[in-house]
C-alpha positions in Angstrom: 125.1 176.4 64.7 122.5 177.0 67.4 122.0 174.8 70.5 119.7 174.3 73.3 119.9 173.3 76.9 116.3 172.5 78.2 115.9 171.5 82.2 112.7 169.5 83.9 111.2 172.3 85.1 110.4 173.8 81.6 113.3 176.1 81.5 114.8 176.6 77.6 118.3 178.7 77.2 119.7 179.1 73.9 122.8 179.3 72.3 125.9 178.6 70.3 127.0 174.9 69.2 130.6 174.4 70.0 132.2 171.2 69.7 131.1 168.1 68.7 127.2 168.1 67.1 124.7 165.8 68.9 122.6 165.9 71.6 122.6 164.1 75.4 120.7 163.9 78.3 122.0 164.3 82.4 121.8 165.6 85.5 122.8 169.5 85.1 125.7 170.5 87.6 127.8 173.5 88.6 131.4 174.0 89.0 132.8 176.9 90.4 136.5 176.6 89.4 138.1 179.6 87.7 140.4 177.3 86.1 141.0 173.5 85.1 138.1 172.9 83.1 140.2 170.0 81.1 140.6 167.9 84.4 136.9 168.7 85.2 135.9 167.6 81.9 137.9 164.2 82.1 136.9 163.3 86.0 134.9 160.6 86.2 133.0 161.5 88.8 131.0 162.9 86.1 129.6 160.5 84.3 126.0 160.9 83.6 126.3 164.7 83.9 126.0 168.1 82.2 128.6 170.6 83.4 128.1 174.3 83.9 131.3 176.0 84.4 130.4 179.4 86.4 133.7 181.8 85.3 132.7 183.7 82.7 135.3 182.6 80.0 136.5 179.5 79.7 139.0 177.9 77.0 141.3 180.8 76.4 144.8 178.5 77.6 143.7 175.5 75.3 143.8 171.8 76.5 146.9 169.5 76.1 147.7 165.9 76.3 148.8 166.2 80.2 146.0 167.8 81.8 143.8 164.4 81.7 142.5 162.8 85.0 141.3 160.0 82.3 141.6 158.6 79.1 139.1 161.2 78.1 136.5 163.6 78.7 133.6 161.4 80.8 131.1 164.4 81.5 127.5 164.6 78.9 127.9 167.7 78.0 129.4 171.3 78.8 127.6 174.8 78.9 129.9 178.1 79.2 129.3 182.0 78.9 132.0 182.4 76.6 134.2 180.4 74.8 137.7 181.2 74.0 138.4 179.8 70.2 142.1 181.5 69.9 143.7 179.9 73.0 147.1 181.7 74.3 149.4 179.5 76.2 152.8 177.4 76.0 151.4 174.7 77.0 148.2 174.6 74.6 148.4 171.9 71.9 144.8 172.5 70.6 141.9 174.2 71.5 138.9 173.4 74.1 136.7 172.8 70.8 138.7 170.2 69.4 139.5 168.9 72.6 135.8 168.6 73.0 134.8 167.3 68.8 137.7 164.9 68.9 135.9 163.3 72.1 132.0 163.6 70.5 131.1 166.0 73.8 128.3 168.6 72.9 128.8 171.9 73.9 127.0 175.3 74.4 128.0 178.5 74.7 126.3 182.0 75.1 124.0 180.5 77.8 123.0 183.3 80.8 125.1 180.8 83.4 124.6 182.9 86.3 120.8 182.9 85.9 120.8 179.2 85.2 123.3 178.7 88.4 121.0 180.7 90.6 118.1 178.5 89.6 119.9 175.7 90.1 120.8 176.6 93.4 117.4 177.8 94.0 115.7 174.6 92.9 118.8 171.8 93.2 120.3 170.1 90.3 118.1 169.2 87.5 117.8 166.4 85.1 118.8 168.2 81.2 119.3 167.7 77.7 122.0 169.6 75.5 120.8 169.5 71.5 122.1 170.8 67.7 119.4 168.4 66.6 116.5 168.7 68.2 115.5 172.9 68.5 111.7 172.2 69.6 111.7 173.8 73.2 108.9 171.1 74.1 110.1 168.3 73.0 113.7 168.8 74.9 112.0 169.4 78.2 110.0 165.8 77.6 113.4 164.0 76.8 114.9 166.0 80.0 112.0 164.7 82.2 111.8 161.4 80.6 115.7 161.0 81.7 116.7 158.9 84.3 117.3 160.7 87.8 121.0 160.6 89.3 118.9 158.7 92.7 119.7 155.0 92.4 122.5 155.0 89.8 125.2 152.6 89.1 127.3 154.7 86.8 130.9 153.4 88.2 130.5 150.2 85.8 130.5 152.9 82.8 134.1 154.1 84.2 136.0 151.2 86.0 138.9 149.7 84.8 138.2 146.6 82.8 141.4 144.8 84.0 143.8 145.4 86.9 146.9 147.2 85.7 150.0 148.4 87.7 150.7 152.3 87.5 154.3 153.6 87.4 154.1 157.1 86.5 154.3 159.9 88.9 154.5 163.8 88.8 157.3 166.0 87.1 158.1 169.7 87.4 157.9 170.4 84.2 154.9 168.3 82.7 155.7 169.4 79.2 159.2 170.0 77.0 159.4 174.0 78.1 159.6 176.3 75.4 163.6 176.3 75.2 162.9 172.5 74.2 164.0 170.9 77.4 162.9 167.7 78.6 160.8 167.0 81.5 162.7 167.2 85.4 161.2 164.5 87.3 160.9 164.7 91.0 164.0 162.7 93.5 161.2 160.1 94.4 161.4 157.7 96.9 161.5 153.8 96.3 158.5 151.7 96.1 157.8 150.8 99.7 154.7 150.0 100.0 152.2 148.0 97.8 148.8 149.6 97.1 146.1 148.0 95.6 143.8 150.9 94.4 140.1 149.6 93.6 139.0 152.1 90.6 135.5 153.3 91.2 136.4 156.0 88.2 140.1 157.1 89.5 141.2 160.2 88.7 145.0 160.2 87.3 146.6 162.9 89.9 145.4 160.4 92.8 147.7 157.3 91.8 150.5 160.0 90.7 150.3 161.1 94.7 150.5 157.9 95.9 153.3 156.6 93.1 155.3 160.2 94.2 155.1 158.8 98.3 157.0 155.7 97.3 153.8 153.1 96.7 153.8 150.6 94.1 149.9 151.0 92.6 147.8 147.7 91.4 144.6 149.5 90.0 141.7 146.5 90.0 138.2 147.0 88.1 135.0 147.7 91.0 134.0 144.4 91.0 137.3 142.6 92.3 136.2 140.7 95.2 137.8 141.6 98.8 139.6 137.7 98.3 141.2 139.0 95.1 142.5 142.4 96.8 144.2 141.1 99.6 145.6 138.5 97.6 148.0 141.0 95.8 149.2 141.4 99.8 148.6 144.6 99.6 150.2 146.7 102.6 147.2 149.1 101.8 143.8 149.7 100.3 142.9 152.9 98.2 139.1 153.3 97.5 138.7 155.8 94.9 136.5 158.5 93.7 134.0 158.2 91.5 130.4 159.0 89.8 126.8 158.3 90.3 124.6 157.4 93.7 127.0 155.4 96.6 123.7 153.5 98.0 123.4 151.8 94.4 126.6 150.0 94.9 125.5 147.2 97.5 128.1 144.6 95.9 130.6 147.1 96.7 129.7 147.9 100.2 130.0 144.2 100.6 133.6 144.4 99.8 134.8 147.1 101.8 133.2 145.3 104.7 135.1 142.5 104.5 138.8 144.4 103.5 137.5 146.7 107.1 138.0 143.2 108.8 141.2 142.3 107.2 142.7 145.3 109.2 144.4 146.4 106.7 144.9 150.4 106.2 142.3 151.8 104.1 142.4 155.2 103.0 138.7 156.6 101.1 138.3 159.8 98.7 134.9 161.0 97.3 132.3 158.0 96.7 135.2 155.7 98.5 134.7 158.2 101.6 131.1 157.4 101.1 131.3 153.6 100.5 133.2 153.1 103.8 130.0 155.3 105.5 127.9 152.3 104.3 130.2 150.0 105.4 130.0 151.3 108.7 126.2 151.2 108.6 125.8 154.6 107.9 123.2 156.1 105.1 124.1 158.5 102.5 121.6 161.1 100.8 121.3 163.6 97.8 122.6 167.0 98.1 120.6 170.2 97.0 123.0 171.0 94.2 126.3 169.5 95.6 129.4 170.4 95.9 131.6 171.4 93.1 134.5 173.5 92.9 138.0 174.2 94.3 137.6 176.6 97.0 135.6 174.6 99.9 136.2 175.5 103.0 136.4 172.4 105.6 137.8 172.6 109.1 140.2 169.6 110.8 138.2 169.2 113.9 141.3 167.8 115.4 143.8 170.8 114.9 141.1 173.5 114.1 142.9 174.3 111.2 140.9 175.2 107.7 141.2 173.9 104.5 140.7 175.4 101.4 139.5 172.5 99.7 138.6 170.8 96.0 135.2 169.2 95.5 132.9 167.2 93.4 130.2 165.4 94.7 126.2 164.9 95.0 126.2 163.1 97.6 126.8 162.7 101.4 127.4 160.4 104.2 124.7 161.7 106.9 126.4 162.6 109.7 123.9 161.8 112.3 123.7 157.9 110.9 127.0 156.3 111.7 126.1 154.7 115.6 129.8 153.1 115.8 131.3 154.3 118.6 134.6 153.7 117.1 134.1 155.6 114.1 134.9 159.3 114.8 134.3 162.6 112.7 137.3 164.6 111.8 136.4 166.7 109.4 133.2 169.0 108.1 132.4 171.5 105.3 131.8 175.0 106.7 129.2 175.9 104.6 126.7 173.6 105.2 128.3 171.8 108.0 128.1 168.2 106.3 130.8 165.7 107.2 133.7 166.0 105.0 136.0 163.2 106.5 135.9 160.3 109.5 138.7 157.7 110.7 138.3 154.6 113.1 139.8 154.8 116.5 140.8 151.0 116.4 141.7 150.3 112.8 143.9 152.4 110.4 141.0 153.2 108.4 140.3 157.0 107.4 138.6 158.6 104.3 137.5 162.2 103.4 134.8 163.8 100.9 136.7 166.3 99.2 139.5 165.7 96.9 142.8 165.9 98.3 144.7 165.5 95.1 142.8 168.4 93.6 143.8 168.6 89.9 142.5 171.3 89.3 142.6 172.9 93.1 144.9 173.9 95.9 147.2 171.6 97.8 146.2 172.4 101.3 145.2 168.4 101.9 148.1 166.9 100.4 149.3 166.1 103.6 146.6 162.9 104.0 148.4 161.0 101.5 151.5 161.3 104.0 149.0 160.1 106.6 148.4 157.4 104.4 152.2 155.9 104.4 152.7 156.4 107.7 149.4 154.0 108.5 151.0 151.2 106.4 154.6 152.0 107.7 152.9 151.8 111.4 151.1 148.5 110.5 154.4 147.0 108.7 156.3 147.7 111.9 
């Protein structure tokens, strides 16, 4: 079946339907992950978006019922050079395809993806619509201009939790039965020390298995939980999570983090929670050209000079001239572009970062910040 991916500007590429028929509109993105593509299609943190995958060939080791950072794929729609339809690996349970059908995401490969990721780094990200229905080059690029821009966005009411819930599951060695049938190993973890109350902006799994595997015991509320009904779980710390969509569209939110700063509670941000604290601490945010996406970002600890190599998905950015509080100090920056990457305050055990620690998919060289994390609340506890 053919499909068509048409951007704002006009641009038209053609291709091959795979996975579930339809046709959806979103902001057009690209990752540049060799590997991991399940976890990318079930983050969150891209709601509202079409994802480009820049590797070549993507599907050939299948999808599985562990790989999930959410109870589903969350991105618009997927675009790929080549699609694998005979996947080859023990842990496959079914293939990328009917991964993608059984979830209604369209997808499209045989698309030219280095020529459409050079214009979109060219150009920045585009607004896009992905189509087995509609094959009228002119009409796609109206529906792609007439969609709404990313700018202004409150897409974390699409993913929040609709209830608080407590999470007990952490991470194994093993995440499937092997192929000599044996049963899972789980890690020695520690006991539950410490009682987090994680607010879910669009959470990605592998963060509250991180936190559950360094000894916390994890209340996940919805967005909307008031800073009253955080604290009164008596939390011995705040997570502010991830998530999709534009940070400065969020003032109700912002509200709340201001008033869980003054409870002086430890607070540790990722992604759009990094970005919600900048607001917080009167800071602005803005759009990136064409974001940041992948797993190998470099970003250097100002404090050690050390480098990370780093996982990231975002859009958007604190600016790092706007925060005027002389308390709040930069700690981290990407060493590409030099934008700030991560911050902590001097007087309260508040920190947060941009990238994604947890990675899922993406190395482990920040894994240490959820360490960082318990020793704040075992510091505070006394």
């Amino acid at each position: 079946m053919r499909a068509m991916l048409a951007l704002e500007d006009g641009t038209v590429f053609e291709g091959e339907h795979f996975g579930s028929p339809g046709e959806r509109v979103g902001e057009v993105v690209f990752n540049t992950s060799m590997t991991g593509y399940q976890e990318i299609l079930t983050d969150p943190s891209y709601k509202g978006q079409i994802v480009v995958m820049t590797y070549p060939l993507i599907g050939n080791y299948g999808c599985n019922d562990q790989d999930l950072e959410s109870d589903g794929p969350k991105v618009e729609g997927f675009v790929v050079r080549e699609y694998t339809p005979r996947p080859s690996n023990w842990r496959s349970q079914e293939s990328l395809e009917s991964f993608l059908e059984r979830h209604g995401i369209v997808g499209i490969q045989g698309v030219d993806t280095r020529a459409l990721t050079r214009k979109l780094r060219i150009y920045g990200t585009m607004r896009g619509v992905i189509s087995t229905e509609d094959l009228d080059p002119e009409s796609l690029v109206e529906k792609a201009r007439a969609a709404p821009p990313m700018e202004g966005r409150d897409l974390v009411r699409f993913v929040t939790c609709r209830e608080p819930y407590v999470w007990d599951k952490g991470g194994t060695i093993n995440p499937v039965p092997n192929r000599f049938g044996e049963e899972p190993t789980l890690f020695d973890l520690p006991a539950r020390r410490f009682r987090v109350v994680a607010m879910d902006f669009g959470v990605k799994h592998n963060i509250l298995r991180l936190l559950y595997d360094h000894g916390c015991e994890i209340i996940v509320v919805p967005a909307t939980t008031s800073a009253r009904e955080v604290l009164s779980y008596e939390p011995d710390g705040i997570f502010l999570s991830n998530g999709p969509g534009d940070p400065a569209a969020l003032p109700y939110i912002v509200e709340t983090v201001r008033e869980l700063i003054e409870s002086g509670k430890p607070i540790f941000g990722i992604c759009l929670g990094h970005q919600l604290l900048g607001l917080a601490f009167g800071g602005t945010t803005y759009k990136l050209k064409f974001g940041h996406r992948g797993a190998n970002q470099p970003v250097k600890d100002l404090k050690t000079g050390k480098v990370e190599i780093t996982s990231q998905n975002h859009g958007f950015c604190v600016d790092i001239n706007s925060i005027k509080d002389p308390d709040v100090e930069i700690t981290h920056i990407n060493l590409n572009d030099k934008t700030l990457e991560g911050m902590r305050h001097k007087k309260l055990p508040i920190f947060s970062v941009q990238y994604h620690p947890e990675a899922s998919p993406g190395p482990h060289d920040s894994r240490y910040l959820f360490e960082r994390f318990v020793r704040l609340m075992e510091e505070r506890r006394g």
